[in-house]
KEPA-368915 format. One record per residue (C-alpha): y, z, x. Coordinates in nm, 2 decimals, padded with zeros to 4 digits. Each point is the difference from the previous one (the first is absolute). Example, Ala and Ser with C-alpha at 12.3 -4.5 7.8 and 13.67 -1.06 7.14 Angstrom:
<rs>
-00.45, 00.78, 01.23
00.34, -00.07, 00.14
</rs>
This chain:
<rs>
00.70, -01.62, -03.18
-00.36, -00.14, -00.07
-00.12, -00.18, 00.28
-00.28, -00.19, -00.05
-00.18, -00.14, 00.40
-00.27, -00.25, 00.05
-00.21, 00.10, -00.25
-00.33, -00.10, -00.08
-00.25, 00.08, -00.29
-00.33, -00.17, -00.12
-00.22, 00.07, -00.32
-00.35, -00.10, 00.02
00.09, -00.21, 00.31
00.26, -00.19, -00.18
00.37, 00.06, 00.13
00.24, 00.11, -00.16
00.24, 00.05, 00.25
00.01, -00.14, 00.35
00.30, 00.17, 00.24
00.21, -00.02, -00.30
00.37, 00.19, 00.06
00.31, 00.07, -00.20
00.29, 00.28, 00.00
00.13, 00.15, -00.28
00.34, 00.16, 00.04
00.08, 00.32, -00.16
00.11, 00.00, -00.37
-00.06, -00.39, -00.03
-00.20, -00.09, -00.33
-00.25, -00.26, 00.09
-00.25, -00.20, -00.27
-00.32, -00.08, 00.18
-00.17, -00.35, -00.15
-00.27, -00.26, 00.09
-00.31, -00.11, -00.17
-00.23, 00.21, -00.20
-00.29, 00.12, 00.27
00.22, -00.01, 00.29
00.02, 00.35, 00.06
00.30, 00.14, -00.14
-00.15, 00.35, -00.13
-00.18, 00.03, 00.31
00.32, -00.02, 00.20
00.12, 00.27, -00.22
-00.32, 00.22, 00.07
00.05, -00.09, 00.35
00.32, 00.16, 00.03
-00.08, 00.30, -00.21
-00.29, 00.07, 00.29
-00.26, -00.04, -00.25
-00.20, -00.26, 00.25
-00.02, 00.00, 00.34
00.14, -00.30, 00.17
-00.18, -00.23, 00.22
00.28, -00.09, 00.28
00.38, 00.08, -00.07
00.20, 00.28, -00.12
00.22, 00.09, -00.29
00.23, 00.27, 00.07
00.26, 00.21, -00.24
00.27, 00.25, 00.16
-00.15, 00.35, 00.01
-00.02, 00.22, -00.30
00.07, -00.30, -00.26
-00.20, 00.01, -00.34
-00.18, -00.33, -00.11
-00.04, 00.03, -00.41
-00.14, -00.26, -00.24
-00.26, -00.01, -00.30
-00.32, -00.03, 00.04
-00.11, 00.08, -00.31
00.05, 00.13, -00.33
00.05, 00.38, -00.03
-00.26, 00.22, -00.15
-00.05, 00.12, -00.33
00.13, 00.33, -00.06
00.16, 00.31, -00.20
00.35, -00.07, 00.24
00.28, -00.14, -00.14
00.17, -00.36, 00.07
00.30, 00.16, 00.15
-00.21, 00.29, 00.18
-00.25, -00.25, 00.16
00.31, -00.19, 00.10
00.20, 00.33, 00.16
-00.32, 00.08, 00.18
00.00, -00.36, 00.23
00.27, 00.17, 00.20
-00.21, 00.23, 00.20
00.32, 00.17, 00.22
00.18, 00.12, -00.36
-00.32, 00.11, -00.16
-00.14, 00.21, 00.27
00.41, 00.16, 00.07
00.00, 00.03, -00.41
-00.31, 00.19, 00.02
00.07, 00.23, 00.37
00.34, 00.09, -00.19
-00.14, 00.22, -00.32
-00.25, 00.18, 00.28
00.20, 00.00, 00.37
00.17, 00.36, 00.00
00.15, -00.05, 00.38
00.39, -00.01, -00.02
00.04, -00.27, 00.27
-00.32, -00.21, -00.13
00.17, 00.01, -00.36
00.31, -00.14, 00.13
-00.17, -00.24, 00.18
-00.25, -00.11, -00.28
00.38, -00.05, -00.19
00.19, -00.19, 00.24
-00.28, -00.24, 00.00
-00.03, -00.04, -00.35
00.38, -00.10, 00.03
-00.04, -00.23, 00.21
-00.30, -00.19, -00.15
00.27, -00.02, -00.30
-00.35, 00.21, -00.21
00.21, 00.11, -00.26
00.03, -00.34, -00.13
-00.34, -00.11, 00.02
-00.08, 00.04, -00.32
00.27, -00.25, -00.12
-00.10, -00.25, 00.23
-00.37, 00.02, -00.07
00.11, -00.03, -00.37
00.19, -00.31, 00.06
-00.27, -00.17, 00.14
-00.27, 00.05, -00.24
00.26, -00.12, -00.25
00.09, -00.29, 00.21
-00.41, -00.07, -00.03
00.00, 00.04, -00.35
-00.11, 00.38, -00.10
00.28, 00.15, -00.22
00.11, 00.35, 00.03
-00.29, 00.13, -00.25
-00.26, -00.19, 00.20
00.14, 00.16, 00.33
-00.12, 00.31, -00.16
-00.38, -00.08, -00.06
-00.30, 00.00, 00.18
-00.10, -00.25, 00.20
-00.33, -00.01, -00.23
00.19, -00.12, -00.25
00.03, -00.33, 00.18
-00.22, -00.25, 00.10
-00.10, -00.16, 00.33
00.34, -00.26, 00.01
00.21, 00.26, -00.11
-00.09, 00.21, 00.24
00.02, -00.26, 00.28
00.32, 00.08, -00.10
00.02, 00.33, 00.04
-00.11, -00.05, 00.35
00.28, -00.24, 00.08
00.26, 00.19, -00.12
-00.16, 00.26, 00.21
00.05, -00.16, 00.37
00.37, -00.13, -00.15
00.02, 00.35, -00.05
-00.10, 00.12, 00.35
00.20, -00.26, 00.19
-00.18, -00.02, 00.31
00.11, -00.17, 00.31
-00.20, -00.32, -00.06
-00.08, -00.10, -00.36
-00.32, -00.22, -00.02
-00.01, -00.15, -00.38
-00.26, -00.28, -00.03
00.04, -00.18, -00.32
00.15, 00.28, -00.18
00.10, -00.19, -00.25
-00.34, -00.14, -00.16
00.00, 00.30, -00.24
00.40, 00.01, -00.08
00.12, -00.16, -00.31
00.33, -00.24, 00.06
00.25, 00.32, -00.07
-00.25, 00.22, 00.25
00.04, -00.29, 00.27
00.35, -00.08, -00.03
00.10, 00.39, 00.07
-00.25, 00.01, 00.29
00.17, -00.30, 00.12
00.36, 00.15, 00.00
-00.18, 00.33, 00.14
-00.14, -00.18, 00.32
00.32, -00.14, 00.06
00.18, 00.32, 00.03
-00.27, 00.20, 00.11
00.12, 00.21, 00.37
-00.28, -00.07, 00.19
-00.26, -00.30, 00.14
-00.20, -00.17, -00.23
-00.28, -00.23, 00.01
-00.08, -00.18, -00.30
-00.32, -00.28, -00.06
00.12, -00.16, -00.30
-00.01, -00.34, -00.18
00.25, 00.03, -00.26
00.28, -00.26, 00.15
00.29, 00.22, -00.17
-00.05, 00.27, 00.18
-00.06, -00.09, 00.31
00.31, -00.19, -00.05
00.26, 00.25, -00.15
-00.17, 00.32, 00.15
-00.12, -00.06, 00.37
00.22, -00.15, 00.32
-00.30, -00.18, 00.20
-00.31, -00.08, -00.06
-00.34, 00.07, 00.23
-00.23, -00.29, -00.01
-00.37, 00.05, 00.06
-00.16, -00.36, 00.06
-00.23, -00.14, 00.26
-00.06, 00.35, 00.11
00.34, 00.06, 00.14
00.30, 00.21, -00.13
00.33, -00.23, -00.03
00.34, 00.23, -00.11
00.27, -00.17, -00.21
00.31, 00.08, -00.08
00.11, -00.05, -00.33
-00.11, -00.07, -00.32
-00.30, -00.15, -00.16
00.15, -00.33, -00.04
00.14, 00.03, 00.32
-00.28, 00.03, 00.15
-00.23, -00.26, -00.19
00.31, -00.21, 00.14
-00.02, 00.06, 00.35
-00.37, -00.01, 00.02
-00.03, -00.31, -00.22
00.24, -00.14, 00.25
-00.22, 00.13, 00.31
-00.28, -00.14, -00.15
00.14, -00.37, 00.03
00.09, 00.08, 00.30
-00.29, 00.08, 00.12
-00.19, -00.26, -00.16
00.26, -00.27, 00.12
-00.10, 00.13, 00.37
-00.41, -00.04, -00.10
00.06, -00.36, -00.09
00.18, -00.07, 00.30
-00.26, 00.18, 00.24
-00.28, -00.18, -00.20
00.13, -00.40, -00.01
00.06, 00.13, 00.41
-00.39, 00.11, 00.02
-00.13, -00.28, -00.18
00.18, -00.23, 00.26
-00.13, 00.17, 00.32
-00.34, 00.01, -00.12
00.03, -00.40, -00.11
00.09, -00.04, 00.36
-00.31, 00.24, 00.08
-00.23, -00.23, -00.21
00.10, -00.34, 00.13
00.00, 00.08, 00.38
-00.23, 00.29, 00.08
-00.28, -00.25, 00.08
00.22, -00.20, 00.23
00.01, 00.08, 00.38
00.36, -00.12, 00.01
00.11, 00.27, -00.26
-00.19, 00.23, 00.02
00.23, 00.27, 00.16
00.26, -00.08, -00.22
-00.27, 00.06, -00.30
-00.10, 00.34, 00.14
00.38, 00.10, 00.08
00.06, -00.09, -00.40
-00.35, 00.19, -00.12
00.12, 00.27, 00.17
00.38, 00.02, -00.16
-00.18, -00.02, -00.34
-00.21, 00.29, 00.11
00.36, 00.18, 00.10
00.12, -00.06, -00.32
00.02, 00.35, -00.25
-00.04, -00.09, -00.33
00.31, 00.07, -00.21
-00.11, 00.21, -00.27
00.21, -00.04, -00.36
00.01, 00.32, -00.23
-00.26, 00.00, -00.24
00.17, -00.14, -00.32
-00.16, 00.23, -00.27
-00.16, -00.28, -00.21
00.21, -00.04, -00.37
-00.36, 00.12, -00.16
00.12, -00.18, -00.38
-00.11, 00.14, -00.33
-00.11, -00.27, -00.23
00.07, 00.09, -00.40
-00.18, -00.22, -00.23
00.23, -00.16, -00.22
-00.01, 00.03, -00.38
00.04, -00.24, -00.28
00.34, 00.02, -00.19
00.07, 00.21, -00.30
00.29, 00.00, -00.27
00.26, 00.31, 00.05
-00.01, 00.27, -00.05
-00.37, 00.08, 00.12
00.07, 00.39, -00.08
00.24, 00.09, -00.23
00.08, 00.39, -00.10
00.24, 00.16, -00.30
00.04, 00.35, -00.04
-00.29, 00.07, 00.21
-00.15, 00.35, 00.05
-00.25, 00.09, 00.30
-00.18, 00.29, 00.21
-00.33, 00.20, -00.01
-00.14, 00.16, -00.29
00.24, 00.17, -00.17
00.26, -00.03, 00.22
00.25, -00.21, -00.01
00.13, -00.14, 00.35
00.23, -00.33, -00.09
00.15, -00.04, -00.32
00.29, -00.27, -00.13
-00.19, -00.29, 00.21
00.14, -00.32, -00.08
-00.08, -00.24, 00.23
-00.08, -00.33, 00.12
-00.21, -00.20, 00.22
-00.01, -00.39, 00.07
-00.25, -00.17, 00.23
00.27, -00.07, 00.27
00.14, 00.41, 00.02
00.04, 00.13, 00.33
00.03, 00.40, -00.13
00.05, 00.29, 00.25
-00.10, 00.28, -00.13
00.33, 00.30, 00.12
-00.08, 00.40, -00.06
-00.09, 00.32, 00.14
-00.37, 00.12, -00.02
-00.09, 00.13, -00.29
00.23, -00.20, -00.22
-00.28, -00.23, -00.11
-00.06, -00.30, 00.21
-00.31, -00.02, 00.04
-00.02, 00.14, -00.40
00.21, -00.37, -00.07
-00.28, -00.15, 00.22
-00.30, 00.12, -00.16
00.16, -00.11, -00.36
00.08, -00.32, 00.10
-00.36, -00.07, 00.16
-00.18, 00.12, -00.29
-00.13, 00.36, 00.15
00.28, 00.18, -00.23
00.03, -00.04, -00.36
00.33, -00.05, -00.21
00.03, 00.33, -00.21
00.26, -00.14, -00.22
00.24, -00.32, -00.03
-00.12, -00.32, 00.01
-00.18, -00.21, 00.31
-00.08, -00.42, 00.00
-00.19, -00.12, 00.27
-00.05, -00.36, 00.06
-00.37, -00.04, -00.12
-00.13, -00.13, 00.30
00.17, 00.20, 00.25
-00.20, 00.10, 00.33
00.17, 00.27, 00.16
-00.09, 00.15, 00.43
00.07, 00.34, 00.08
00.05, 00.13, 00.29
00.05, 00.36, 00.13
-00.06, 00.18, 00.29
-00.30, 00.21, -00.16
-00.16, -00.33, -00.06
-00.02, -00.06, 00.39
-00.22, 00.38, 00.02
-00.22, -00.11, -00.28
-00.15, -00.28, 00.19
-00.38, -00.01, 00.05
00.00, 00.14, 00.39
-00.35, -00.05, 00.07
00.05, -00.38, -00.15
00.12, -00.28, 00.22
00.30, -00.25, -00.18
-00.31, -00.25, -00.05
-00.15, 00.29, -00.24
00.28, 00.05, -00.18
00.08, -00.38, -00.07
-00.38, -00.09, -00.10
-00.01, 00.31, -00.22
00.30, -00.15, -00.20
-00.04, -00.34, 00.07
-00.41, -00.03, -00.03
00.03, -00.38, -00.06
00.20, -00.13, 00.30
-00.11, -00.15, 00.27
00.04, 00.27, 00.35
00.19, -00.25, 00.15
00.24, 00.05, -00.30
00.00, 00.34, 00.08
00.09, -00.03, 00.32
00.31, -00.27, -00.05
00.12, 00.29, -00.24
-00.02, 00.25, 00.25
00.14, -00.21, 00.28
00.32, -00.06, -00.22
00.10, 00.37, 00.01
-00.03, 00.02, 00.39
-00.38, 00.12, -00.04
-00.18, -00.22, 00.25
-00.44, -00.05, 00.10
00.04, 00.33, 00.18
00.15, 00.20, -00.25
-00.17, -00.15, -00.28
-00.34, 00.11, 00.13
00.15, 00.40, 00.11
-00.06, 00.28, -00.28
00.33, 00.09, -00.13
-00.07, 00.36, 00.16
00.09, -00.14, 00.33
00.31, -00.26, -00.16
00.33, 00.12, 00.13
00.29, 00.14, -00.27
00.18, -00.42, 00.02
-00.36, -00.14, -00.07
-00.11, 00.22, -00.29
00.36, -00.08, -00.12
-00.08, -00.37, 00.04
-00.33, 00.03, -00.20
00.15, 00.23, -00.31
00.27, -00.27, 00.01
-00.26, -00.27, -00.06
-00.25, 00.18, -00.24
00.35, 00.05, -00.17
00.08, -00.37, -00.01
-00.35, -00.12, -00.08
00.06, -00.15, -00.33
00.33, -00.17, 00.05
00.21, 00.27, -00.21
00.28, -00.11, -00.19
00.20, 00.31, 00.13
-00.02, 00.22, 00.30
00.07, 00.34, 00.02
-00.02, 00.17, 00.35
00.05, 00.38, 00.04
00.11, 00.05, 00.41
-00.19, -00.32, 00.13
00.11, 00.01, 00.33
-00.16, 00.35, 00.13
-00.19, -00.05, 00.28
00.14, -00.40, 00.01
00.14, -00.10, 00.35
00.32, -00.17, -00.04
-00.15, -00.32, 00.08
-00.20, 00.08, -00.29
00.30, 00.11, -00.22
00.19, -00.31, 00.11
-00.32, -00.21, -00.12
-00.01, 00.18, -00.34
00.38, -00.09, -00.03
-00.09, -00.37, 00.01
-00.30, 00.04, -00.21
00.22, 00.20, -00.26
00.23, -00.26, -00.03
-00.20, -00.29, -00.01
-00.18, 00.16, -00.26
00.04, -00.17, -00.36
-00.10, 00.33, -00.20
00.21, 00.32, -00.07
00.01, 00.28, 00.22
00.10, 00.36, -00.11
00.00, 00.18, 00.36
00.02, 00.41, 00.11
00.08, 00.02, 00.40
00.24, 00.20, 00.23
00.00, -00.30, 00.23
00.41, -00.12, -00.06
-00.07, -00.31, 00.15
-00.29, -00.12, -00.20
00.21, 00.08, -00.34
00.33, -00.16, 00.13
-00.23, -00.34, 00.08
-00.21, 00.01, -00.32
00.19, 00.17, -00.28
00.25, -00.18, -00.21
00.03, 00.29, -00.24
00.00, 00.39, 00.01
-00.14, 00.23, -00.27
00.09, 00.38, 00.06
-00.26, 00.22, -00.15
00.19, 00.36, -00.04
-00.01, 00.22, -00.32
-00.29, -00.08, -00.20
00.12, -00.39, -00.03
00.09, -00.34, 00.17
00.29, -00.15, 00.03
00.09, -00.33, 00.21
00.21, 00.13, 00.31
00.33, -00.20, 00.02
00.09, 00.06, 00.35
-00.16, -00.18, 00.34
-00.27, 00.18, 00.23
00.28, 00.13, 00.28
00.23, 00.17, -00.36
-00.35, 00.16, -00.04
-00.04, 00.12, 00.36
00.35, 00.14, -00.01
-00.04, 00.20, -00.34
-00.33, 00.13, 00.18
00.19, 00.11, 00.25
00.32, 00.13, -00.17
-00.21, 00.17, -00.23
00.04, 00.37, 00.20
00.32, -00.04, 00.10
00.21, 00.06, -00.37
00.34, 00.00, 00.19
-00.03, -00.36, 00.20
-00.14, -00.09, -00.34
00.31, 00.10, -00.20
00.22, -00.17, 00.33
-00.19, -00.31, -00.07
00.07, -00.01, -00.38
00.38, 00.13, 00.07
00.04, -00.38, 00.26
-00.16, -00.21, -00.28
00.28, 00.11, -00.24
00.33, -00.16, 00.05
00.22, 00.09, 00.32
00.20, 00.32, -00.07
00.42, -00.02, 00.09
00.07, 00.07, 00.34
00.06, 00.38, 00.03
00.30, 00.18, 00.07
00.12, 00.16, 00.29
-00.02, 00.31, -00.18
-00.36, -00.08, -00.09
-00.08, -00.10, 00.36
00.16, 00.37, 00.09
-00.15, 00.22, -00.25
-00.36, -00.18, 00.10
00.08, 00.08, 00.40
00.09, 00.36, -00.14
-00.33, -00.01, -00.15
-00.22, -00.08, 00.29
00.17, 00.24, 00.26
-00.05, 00.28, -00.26
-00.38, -00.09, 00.02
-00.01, -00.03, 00.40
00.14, 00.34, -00.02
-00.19, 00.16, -00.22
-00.33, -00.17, 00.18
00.20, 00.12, 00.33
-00.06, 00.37, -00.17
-00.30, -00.04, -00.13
-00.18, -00.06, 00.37
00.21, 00.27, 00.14
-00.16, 00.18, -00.23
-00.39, -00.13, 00.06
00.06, 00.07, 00.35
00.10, 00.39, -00.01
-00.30, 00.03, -00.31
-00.20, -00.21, 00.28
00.06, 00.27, 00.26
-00.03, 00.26, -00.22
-00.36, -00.12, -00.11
-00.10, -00.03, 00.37
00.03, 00.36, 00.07
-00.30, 00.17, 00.09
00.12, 00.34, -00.20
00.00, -00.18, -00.35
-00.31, -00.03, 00.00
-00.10, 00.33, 00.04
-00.25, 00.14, -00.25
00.25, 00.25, -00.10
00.28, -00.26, -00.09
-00.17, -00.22, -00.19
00.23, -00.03, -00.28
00.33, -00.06, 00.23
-00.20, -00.28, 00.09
-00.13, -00.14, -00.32
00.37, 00.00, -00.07
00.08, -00.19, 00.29
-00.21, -00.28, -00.06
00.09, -00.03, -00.31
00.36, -00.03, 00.08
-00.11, -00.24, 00.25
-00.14, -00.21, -00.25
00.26, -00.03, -00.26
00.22, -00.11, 00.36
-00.26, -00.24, 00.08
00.05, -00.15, -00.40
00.41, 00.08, -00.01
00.01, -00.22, 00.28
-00.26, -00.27, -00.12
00.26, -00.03, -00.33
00.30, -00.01, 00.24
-00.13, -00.25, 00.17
-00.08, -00.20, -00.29
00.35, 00.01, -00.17
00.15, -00.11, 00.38
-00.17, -00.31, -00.05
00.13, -00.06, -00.34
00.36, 00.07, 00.12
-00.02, -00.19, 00.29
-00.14, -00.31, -00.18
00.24, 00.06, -00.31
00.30, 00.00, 00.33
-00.14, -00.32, 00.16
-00.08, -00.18, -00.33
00.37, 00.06, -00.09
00.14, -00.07, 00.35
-00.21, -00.35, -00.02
00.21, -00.13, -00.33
</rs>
């Protein structure tokens, strides 16, 4: 249990945190939201012990481990998979005390552990989740060199996944995940044995992969259970509350102090005026959650053009000589609403740069609509800005002409107000550069949109205002993000980028998620394509036998199978094997108790298929 008391913490002699508690039972899965600035990561650091509190406590049960990413790991000569095996710390330092220990009883203690720590599967389950974050089996085997700075963000989160520490601190783990990447991490969380604590702003996941949410506002800690939208329920509804209560208390000040005003200078009333002055000065003020301002983009809007304004046959793409997309034949009208589906590296952001101009066609045939204006936006774009410039620079410099108060209605329309305008974009949180990309990117009233992972660093205030924005918008918009809820509310149509081409994708967003997800699991997959065909008979009683047959000669033979890991069990935790003088006995041993461990893996497996074969047939 986390247990969060009375906490305070200040930066720079602004709060942060004033007696602010919560508890966090064991194993519960909790997303942690409020406003950008309020303090989120430093509630995280907090807890890690990282800064010293000024009043309160936080306290863990003894010995538990606290893991999350803090940053990217470090260049090196190490593999994927190696730099992954070596987060847990317990199996790599047993690993490496078992090829040098040479006491009997300290062997068989160094091998009972490493049983029971389950470390002779670790390398299968740090495999599967760098491929659930998108390295294949050849990049598993690479050095982390190889990759760069995103990738290896990666490499770090697949790390503390890896480790599975008590408490699991991920904040905004998925800002450098593709839609596949987020969509497994989703269904990780969600399974995942232990506590976690996750600051995130993508609505899907806090609403399919957590069970409460922790609010930071008004420098206070507020715990709900349920989803996202459960909680943006309740709250919404405490709100009114609340601000039902404010009215009341106010039209019930206003009249006392009427009363106060009219008759404080007569004798006659004048206790009854002081009686009143002092039940206003009784009153506490009812304080209403801060409502997180809607901060609304505004998108120029362009003039109308004839469809198509991009039209491609045969088309042919990449960089240099190499050929990335080939058979493009596509099609874009002003009023397309175009998600962009695929896993990194199938060429995304290749279709991005060939559509704004940055790429050219290496064969087939391109028309463009001869006046089209086209914005790009990607997240490189947001580290490119001038960081010693304020927004006003960056606007005069384009627009030299305009008048600054021009400038400055621009900038307010993306949520960039007088402060902001005037603060280098050094010291501009992620959401604000964000905002100003967004604008530079709109500038000239483009005809057609295309946003590579917009919402990074947005709130979902933020994200919620780019919704509206998006769909008031007259122009086309070709958009790249993980965020599932911004695609479901913009997108009217699904391209899947996969193999070197694009193809529309005929299915909905959630028949995406579930291929995602079925992807890895080849036998539910060939269950799932067995119930869309059409309904077998209804087996026999003989079938029904021979299947029960079936499944108590796999309980048996898994029945032998851990007899038999427990006497190779025992027989490994004897001190004498592992004597220098029978070193082969025991290198047969082990081996034996590995071809167990993987007889028993596979008996396992074909249980399940006869047990589902039995109930599928029983259920006719």
């Amino acid at each position: 249990m986390l247990r969060i008391d009375n906490i305070t913490y200040s930066v720079e002699g602004r709060p942060l945190m004033e007696e602010a508690s919560a508890t966090i039972p064991t194993g519960h899965k909790v997303g942690v939201v409020g406003r950008n600035g309020t303090g989120k990561s430093t509630l995280f650091r907090l807890i890690r012990g990282e800064l010293a509190l000024e009043t309160g406590s936080i306290t863990l049960p003894s010995q538990a481990r606290i893991g999350g990413v803090a940053q990217e790991v470090p260049s090196s000569d190490t593999s994927l998979i190696d730099t992954v095996l070596a987060a847990d710390t317990e199996r790599a330092a047993l690993m490496a005390e078992a090829d040098t220990a040479t006491d009997g009883t300290r062997i068989a203690e160094i091998q009972t552990r490493l049983v029971d720590i389950d470390a002779w599967s670790a390398e299968a389950r740090a495999a599967s989740i760098l491929k659930g974050l998108g390295f294949d089996d050849q990049d598993q085997l690479r050095p982390c060199s190889d990759f760069s700075g995103g990738w290896r963000m990666r490499v770090a989160l697949a790390a503390v996944l890896f480790a599975q520490p008590d408490l699991l601190l991920l904040d905004e783990p998925t800002n450098y995940l593709d839609l596949e990447g987020a969509l497994w991490l989703e269904s990780y969380i969600a399974r995942y044995p232990h506590t976690v604590l996750i600051v995130s702003h993508d609505r899907g996941l806090l609403n399919r992969a957590v069970g409460a949410i922790l609010h930071l506002e008004d420098r206070k800690l507020t715990l709900y259970q349920g989803t996202y939208d459960t909680f943006a329920e309740t709250r919404a509804a405490r709100i009114a509350v609340a601000q039902s209560e404010a009215r009341k208390q106010e039209t019930r000040r206003a009249h006392l102090q009427s009363f106060v005003d009219r008759f404080r200078a007569k004798a006659s009333k004048a206790k009854q005026a002081q009686s009143r002055l002092k039940m206003i000065e009784k009153m506490k003020p009812i304080s209403t959650p801060q409502e997180a301002a809607l901060r609304a983009f505004t998108f120029p809007e362009p003039e109308e053009m004839s469809p198509p304004i991009i039209q491609i046959e045969g088309g042919v793409t990449g960089y240099g000589d190499v050929e990335i997309l080939r058979r493009l034949d596509l099609r874009i009208d002003q009023d397309d609403r175009i998600a962009l589906l695929g896993k990194n590296g199938q060429g995304k952001s290749t279709l991005s740069k060939l559509l704004s101009d940055r790429l050219p066609l290496m064969a087939g045939k391109m028309v463009r609509s001869s006046k089209l204006r086209i914005g790009y936006f990607a997240q490189h774009q947001v580290d490119e800005l001038y960081v010693d410039e304020t927004p006003i620079d960056h606007l005069r410099r384009l627009r030299p002409h305009e008048a600054p108060a021009k400038w400055r209605t621009r900038l307010a329309g993306f949520g960039l107000l007088a402060a902001q305008a005037e603060t280098a974009v050094g010291r501009l949180s992620g959401g604000q550069k964000a905002r100003l990309s967004l604008l530079l990117a709109t500038l000239d009233a483009p005809h057609m949109l295309i946003l590579d992972e917009p919402t990074n660093h947005l709130d979902i205030e933020s994200r919620e205002a780019l919704v509206e924005a998006l769909t008031a918008y007259s122009g086309a918009v070709i958009l790249v993000s993980h965020d599932m809820h911004l695609l479901s509310m913009v997108a009217d149509r699904l391209w899947l980028v996969s193999d070197g081409t694009v193809a529309p994708y005929d299915g909905d967003l959630d028949s995406y998620r579930e291929m995602l997800l079925m992807r890895d699991k080849p036998a539910r997959k060939a269950d799932a394509k067995a119930a869309s065909k059409p309904k077998p008979k209804r087996a026999s009683r003989d079938q029904i036998l021979a299947l029960r047959n079936e499944v108590r000669k796999a309980e048996a033979r898994i029945e032998k199978l851990t007899e038999m890991q427990d006497k190779l069990d025992e027989k490994l935790a004897d001190p004498e094997i592992y004597e220098s003088s029978r070193a082969g006995d025991r290198a047969v041993w082990q081996k034996k108790h590995a071809e167990c461990m993987d007889a028993l893996d596979r008996a396992e497996e074909l249980w399940m298929k006869a047990l589902e074969k039995l109930e599928v047939a029983e259920a006719q």
